[in-house]
C-alpha positions as CSV (number, residue, x, y, z in Angstrom):
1,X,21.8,-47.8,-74.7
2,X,23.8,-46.4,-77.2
3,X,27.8,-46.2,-75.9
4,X,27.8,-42.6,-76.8
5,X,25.4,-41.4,-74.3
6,X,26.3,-43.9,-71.3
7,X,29.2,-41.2,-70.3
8,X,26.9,-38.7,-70.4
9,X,24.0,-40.5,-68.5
10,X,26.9,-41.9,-65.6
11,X,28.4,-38.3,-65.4
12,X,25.0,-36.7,-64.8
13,X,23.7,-39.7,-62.5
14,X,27.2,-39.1,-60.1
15,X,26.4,-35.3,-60.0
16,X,23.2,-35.8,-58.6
17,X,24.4,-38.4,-55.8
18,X,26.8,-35.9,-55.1
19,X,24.0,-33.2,-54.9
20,X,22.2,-34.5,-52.9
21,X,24.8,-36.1,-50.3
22,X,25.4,-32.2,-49.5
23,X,22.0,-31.6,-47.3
24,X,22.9,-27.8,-46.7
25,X,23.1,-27.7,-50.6
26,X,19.6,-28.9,-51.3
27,X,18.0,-26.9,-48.3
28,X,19.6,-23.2,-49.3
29,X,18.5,-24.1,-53.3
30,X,14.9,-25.8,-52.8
31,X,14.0,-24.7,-49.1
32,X,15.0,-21.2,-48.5
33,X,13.5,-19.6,-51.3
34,X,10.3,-21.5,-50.3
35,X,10.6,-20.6,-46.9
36,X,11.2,-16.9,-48.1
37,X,8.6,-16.3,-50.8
38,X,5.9,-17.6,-48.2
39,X,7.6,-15.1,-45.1
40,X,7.5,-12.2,-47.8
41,X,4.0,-13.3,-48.8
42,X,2.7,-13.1,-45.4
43,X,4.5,-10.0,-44.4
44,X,3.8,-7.9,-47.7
45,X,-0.1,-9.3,-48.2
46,X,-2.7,-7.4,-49.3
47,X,-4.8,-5.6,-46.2
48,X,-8.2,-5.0,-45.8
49,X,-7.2,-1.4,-44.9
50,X,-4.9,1.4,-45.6
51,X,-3.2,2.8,-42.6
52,X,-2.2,6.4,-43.0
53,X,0.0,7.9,-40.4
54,X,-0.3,12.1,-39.8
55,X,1.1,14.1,-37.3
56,X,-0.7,17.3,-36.1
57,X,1.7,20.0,-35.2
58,X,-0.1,22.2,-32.4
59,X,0.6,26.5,-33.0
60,X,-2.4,27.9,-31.1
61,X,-5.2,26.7,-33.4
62,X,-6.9,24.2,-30.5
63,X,-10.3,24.6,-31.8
64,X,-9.5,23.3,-35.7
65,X,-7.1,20.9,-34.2
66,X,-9.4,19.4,-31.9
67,X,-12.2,19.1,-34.7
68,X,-9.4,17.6,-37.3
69,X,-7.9,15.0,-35.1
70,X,-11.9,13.4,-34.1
71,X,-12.8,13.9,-37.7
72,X,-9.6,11.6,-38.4
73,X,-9.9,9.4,-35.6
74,X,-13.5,8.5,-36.6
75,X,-12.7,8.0,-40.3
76,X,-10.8,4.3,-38.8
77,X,-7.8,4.4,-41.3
78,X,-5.9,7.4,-39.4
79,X,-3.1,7.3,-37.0
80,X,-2.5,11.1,-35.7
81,X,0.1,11.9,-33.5
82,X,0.1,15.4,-32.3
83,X,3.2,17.8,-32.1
84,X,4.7,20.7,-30.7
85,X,7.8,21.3,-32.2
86,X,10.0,20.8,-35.4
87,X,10.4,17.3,-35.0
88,X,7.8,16.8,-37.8
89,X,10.1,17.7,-40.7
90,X,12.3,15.0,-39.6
91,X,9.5,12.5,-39.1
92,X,8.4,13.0,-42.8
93,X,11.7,13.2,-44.2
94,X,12.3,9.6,-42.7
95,X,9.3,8.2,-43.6
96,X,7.9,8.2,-40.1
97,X,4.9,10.4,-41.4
98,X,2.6,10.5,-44.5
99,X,1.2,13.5,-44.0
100,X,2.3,16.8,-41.6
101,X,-0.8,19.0,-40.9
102,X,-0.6,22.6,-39.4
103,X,-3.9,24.0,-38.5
104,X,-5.3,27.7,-38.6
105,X,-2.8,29.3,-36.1
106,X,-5.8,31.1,-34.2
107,X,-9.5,30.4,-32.8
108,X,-10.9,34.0,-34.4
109,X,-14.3,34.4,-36.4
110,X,-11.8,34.6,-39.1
111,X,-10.5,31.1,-39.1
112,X,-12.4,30.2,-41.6
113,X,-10.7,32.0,-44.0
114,X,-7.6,30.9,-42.6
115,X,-4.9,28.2,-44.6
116,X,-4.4,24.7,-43.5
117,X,-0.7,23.9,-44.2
118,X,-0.2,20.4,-45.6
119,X,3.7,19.3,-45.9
120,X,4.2,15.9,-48.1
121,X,6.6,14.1,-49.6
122,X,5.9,14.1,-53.1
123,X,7.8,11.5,-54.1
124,X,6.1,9.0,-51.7
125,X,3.3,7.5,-53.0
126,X,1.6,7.1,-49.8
127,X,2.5,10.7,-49.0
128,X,0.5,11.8,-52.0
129,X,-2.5,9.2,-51.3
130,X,-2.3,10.9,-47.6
131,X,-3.2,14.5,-49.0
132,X,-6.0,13.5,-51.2
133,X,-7.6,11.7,-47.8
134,X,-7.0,14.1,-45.1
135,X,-8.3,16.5,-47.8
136,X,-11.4,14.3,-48.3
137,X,-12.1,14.6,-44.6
138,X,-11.9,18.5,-44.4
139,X,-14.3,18.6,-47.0
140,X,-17.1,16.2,-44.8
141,X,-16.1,18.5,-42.1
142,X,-16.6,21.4,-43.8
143,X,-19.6,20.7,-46.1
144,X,-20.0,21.4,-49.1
145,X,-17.4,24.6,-48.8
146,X,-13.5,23.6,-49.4
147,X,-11.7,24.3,-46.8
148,X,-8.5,27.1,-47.7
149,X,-5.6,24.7,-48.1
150,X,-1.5,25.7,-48.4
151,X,0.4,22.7,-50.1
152,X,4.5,22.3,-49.1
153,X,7.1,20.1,-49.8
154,X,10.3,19.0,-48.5
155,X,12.9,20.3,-50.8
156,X,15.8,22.1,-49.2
157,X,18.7,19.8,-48.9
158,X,18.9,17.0,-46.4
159,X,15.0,16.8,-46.1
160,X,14.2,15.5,-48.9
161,X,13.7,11.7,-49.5
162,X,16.8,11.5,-51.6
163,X,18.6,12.6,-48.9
164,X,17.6,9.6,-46.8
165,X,18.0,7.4,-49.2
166,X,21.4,7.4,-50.5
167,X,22.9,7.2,-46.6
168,X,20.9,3.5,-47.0
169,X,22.1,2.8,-50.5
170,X,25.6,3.4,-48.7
171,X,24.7,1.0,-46.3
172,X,23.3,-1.8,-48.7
173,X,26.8,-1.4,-50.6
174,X,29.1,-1.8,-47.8
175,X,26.9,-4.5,-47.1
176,X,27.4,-6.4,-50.0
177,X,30.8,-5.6,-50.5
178,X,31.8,-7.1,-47.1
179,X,29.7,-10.1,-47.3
180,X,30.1,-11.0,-50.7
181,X,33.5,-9.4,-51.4
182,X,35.0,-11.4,-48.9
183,X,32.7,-14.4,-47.9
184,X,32.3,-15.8,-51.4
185,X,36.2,-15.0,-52.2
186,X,37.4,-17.0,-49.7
187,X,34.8,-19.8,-50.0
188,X,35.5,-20.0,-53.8
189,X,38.9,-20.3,-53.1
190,X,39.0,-22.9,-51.1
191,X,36.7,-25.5,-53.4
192,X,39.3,-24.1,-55.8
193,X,41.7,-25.9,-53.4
194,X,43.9,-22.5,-53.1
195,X,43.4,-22.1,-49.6
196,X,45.4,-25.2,-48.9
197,X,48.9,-23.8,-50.8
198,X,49.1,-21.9,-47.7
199,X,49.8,-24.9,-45.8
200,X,52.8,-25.8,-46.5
201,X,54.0,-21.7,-45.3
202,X,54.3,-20.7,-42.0
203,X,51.6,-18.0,-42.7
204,X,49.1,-17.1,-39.6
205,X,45.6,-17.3,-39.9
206,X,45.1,-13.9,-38.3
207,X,47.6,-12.4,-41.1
208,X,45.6,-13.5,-43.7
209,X,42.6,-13.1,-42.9
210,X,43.1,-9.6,-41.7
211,X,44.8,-9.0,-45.0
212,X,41.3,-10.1,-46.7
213,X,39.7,-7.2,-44.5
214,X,41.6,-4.7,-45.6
215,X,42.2,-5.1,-49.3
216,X,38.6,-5.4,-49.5
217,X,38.6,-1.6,-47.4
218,X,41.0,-0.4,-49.7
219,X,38.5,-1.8,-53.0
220,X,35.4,-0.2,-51.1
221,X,36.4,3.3,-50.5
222,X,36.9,4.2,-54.6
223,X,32.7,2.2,-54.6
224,X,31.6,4.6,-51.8
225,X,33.0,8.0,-53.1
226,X,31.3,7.5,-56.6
227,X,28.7,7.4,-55.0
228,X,28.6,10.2,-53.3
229,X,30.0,12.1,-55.7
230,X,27.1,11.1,-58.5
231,X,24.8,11.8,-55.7
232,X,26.3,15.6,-54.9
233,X,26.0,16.2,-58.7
234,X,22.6,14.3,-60.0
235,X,20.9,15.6,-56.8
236,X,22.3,17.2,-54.4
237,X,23.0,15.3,-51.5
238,X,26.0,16.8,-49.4
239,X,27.5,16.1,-46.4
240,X,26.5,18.0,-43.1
241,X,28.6,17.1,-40.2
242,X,32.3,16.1,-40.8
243,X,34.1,14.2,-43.6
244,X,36.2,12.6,-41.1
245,X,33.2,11.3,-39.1
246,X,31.8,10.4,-42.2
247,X,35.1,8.3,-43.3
248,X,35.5,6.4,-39.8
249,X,31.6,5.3,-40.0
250,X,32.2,3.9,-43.4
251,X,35.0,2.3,-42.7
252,X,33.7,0.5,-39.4
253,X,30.6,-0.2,-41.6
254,X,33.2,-2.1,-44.1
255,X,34.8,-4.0,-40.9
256,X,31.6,-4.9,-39.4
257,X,30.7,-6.9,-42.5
258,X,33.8,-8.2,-43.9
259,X,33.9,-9.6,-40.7
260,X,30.7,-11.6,-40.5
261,X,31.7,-12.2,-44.4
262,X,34.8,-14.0,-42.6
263,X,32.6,-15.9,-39.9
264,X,30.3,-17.2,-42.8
265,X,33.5,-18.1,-44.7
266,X,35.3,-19.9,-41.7
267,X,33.7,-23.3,-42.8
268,X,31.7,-23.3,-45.9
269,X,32.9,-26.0,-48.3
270,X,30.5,-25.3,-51.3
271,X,29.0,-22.3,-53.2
272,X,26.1,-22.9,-52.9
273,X,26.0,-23.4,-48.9
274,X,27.6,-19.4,-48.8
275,X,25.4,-17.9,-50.9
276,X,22.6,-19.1,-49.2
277,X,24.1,-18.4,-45.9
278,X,25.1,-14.8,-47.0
279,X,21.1,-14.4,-48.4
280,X,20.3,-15.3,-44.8
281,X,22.0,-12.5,-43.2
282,X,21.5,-9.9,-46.2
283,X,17.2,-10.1,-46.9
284,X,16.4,-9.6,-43.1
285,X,18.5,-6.6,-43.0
286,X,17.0,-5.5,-46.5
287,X,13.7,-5.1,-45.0
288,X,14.5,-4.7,-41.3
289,X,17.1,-2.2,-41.4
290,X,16.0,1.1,-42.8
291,X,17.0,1.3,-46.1
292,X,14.1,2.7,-48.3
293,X,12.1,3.5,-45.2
294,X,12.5,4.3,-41.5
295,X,12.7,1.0,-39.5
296,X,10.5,2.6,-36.9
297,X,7.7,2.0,-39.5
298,X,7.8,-2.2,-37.8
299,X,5.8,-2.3,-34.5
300,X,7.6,-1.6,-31.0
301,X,8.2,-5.5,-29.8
302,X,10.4,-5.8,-32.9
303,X,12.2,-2.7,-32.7
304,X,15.0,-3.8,-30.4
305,X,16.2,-6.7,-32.4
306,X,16.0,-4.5,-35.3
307,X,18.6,-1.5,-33.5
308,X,21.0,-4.5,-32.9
309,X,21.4,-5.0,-36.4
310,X,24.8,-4.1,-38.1
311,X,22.8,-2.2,-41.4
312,X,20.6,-0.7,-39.3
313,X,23.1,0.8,-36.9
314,X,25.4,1.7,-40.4
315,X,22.4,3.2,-41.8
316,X,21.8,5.3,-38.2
317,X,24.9,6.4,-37.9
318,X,25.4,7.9,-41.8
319,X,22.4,9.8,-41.5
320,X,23.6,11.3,-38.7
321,X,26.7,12.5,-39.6
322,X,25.6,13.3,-43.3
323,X,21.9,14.6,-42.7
324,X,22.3,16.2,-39.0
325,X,25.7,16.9,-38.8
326,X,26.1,14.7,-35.5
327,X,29.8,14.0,-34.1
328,X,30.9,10.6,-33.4
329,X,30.3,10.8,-29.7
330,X,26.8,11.8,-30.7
331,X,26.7,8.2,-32.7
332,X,28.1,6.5,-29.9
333,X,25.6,3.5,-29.9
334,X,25.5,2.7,-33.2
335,X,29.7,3.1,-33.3
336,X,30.0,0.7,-30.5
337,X,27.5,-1.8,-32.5
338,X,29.5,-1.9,-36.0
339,X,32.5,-2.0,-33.6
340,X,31.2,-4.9,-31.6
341,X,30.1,-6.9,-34.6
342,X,33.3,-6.5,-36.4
343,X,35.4,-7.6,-33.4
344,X,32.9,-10.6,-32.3
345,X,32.5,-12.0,-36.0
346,X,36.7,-11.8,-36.0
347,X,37.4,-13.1,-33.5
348,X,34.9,-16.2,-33.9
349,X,36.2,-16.4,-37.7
350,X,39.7,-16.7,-36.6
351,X,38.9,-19.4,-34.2
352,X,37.3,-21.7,-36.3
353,X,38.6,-21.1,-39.9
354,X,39.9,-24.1,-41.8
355,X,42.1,-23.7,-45.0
């Protein structure tokens, strides 16, 4: 072998024997994505049949509501649920619902001539596939004569599906900022050996590391309020209950996950064993947690795990102050959540972190 390339060849052998003497390191680059692609697979496969969920909101008309709901029922892909008050424009703004139906508002000879309200979200595709096959079964029901029908939308502000979403575009940022922000920081400097120039001063750990927590605070709060200001002036997303609530949330939001950003940070020695660690706590929530739809959308067994979660108790509680206009003593179980993560992940980090 030519002496030229035996530096190159005994350089590359040693950083593979060091690779792979660092399990964690070869698990979080070869195994996780595995293990994630197939979980995704099986969660997101394709099903047999489309479920459509539509909620029946009852104003008199028992006879046509009656009729609708067994024509649905027997059609196999519906889900009704039937309602008597204005909880419906919530459900569909949240993603809850496909489809809101409000029948003829009478039983007279004269119903036939009468209007079926449908209210969709129009910019939900399964909102729009709902209409065309709730509309589908009126026809069957009705013959070969279309049945009257009276199309509305969600559009005043804080109904619409913009509204929803940028509270859980907040969340995912705070997210990210918290974990990443400070969990990679502080792992990259320590395999930058940087860390251990504080040993030789008589600095605390708690000092530092709550020093890490709040810079990153102070670099999140400019991130958030360009946010919401593009959002008030693309589309028109304002705030309904108070600024202050609105502040404290995000700011407990930004605790709650620069502190797990410390726990994850307490220990790692590589790169590559935080990112995969942060990925771990980050794609559950992603999906779990109520970002681009309502986390009641995941079946009822899972649904307690799922309110336990830091995102989805963020996301919770800035859709109630910005959609509803709820008070903090309204919020009080999703406060006491980001509060309770931030502390626990704190005070664990403190414990066990290592220069």
């Amino acid at each position: 072998m030519s002496h030229r390339l035996t530096p190159l060849v005994e350089l590359t052998r040693a950083r593979i024997k060091e690779f792979f003497r660092e399990p964690a390191a070869i698990f979080w680059v070869y195994g996780f994505p595995l293990i994630m692609a197939i979980s995704l697979g099986i969660a997101f496969r394709e099903r047999p049949k489309t479920q459509i969920t539509v909620d029946l909101v009852s104003r008199g008309g028992e006879s046509a509501m009656t009729d609708l709901r067994e024509a649905l029922a027997a059609d196999g892909r519906f889900t009704v649920q039937v309602l008597s008050d204005d909880s419906w424009r919530r459900r569909l703004r949240d993603g809850k619902t496909d489809l809101v139906i409000l029948p003829p508002s009478n039983d007279s000879p004269t119903e036939a001539a009468s209007e079926w309200e449908l209210w969709q979200e129009p910019r939900r595709a399964e909102s729009l596939f709902a209409r065309q096959a709730v509309e589908n079964v009126l026809l069957k029901q009705r013959g070969a004569t279309p049945p009257p029908l009276q199309d509305h939308e969600l559009s005043e502000a804080g109904s619409r599906y913009i509204d929803f979403l940028v509270p859980g575009l907040l969340g995912i940022n705070l997210m990210g900022g918290g974990l990443f922000g400070v969990g990679f920081v502080l792992v990259d400097m320590r395999v930058k050996k940087l860390l251990k120039r504080f040993l030789a001063t008589p600095l605390r750990h708690r000092d530092f590391l709550l020093s890490v927590i709040l810079s990153r605070l102070l670099f999140m709060l400019p991130e958030i309020c360009a946010l919401l200001g593009l959002s008030w002036l693309l589309f028109g997303v304002g705030i309904q209950g108070s600024v202050l609530s609105l502040i404290v949330v995000i700011l407990l939001g930004g605790f709650a996950f620069a502190g797990l950003g410390l726990l994850i940070a307490s220990r790692a020695t590589t790169l590559e064993t935080a990112s995969g660690l942060l990925n771990l706590v980050m794609l559950p929530m992603y999906v779990l947690s109520g970002v681009f739809f309502s986390s009641e959308r995941f079946p009822a067994a899972v649904q307690p795990f799922i309110r336990l979660l830091p995102l989805t108790a963020l996301n919770d509680a800035l859709r109630g102050v910005m959609l509803e206009g709820l008070s903090l003593g309204d919020l009080w179980r999703p406060v006491l959540t980001l509060i309770a993560w931030g502390a626990i992940s704190f005070a664990i980090a403190l414990r066990i972190f290592r220069w």
